[in-house]
Structure formats: C-alpha cells, structure tokens
C-alpha positions as CSV (number, residue, x, y, z in Angstrom):
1,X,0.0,0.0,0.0
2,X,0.9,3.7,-0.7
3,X,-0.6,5.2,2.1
4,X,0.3,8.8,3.0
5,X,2.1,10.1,6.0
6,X,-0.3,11.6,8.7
7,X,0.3,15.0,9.4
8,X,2.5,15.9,12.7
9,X,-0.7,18.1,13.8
10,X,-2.5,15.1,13.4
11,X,-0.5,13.2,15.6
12,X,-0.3,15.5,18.4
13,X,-3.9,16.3,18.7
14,X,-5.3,13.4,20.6
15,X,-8.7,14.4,19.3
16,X,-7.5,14.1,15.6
17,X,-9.5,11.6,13.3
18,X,-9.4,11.0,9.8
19,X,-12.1,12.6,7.6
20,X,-11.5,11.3,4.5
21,X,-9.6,8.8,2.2
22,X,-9.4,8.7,-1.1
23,X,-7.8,6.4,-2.9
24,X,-7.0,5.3,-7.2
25,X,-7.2,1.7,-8.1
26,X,-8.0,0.0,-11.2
27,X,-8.2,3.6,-13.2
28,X,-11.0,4.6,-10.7
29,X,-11.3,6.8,-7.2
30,X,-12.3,4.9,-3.9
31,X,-13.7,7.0,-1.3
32,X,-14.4,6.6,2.3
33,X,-16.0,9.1,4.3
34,X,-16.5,9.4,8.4
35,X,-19.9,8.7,9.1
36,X,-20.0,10.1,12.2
37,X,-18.8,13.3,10.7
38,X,-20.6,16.6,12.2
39,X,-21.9,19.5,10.6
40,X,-23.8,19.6,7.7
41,X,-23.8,19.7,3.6
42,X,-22.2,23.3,3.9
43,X,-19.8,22.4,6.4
44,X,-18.8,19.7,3.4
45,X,-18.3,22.4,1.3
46,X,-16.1,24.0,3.4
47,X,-14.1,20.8,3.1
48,X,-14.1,21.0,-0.2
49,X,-13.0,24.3,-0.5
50,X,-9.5,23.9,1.3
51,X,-8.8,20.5,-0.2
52,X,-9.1,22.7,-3.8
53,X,-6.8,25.2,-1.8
54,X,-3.8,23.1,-1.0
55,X,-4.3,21.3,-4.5
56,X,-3.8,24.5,-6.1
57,X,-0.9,25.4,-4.3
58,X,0.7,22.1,-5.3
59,X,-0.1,22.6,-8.7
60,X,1.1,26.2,-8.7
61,X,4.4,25.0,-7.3
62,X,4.9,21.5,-9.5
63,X,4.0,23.8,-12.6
64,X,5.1,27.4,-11.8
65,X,2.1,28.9,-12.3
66,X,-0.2,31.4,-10.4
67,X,-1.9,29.6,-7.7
68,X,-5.4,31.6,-8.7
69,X,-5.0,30.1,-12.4
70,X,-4.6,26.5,-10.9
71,X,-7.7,27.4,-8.6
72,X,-9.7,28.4,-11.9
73,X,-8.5,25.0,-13.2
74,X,-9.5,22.7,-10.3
75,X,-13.4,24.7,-10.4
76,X,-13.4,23.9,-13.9
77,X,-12.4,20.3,-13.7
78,X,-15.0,20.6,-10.6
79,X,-17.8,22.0,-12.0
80,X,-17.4,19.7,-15.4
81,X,-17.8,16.2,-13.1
82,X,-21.0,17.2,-11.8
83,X,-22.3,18.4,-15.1
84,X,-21.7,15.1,-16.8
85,X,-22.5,13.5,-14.0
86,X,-20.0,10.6,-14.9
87,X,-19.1,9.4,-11.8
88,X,-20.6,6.5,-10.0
89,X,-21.1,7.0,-6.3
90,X,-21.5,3.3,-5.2
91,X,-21.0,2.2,-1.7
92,X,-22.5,2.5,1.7
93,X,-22.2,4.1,5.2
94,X,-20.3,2.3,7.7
95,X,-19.6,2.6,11.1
C-alpha cells in the first residue's frame, strides 16, 4: 500500500480523526468518508473548498504557475464532473 504520512498536527492532537480517504485503483477513485462526521452539507463544502486550496498550491508550485490560475482550473475540472454526471457513487455508510 501507498498510504500517506499523517500530518504531525494530526499526531499531536489526541482528538484528531481521519475525515476522508481517497484512494485510485483499477483507473477509478475509492472513497471513504467518516460517518460520524458533524456538521452539515455546507460544512462539506467548506471541506471541499480547502482541499481545492492546498491542490492549487501544489499545482502552482509542481507547474510554476499562479496559484489563482490552478484554482480556476480545479473549479473547472469541478464543475465539469458534476455536469456530466459521470461518476458512480456506489458504496454504503459504515460505522
């Protein structure tokens, strides 16, 4: 497995838990999602929003590019998935 390191906040928050995992196999994503997370659809949003943060970052750095231009990019790519609709959501909740 190539799992990623967990962040050294992470570790030294005894209250940290893991949100979200995401992972690619066989040409596809695999999500798992806390089901006991709090807040609500918005508060997913949030999420969301500063996952596409940090990704632009990285992209701005891997590419040399304007961090707002790679922001435009990951919105576009965003907003294309859930206009086609082409992903399949499959899967349950699980305690």
């Amino acid at each position: 497995m190539n799992e990623l390191k967990i962040p050294e906040e992470a570790l030294k928050d005894k209250e940290a838990f893991e949100i979200l995992r995401v992972w690619a196999a066989f040409e596809q994503q695999h999500v798992t999602i806390h089901s006991g997370l709090n807040g609500n659809a918005k508060s997913f949003g949030f999420l969301l929003a500063e996952l596409a943060l940090h990704a632009s970052k990285l992209y701005a750095e891997r590419f040399k590019m304007d961090e707002l231009e790679m922001l435009k990019e990951i919105l576009d790519g965003f907003n294309d998935e859930i206009i086609k609709e082409s992903g399949d959501p499959s899967g349950g909740i699980e305690d």
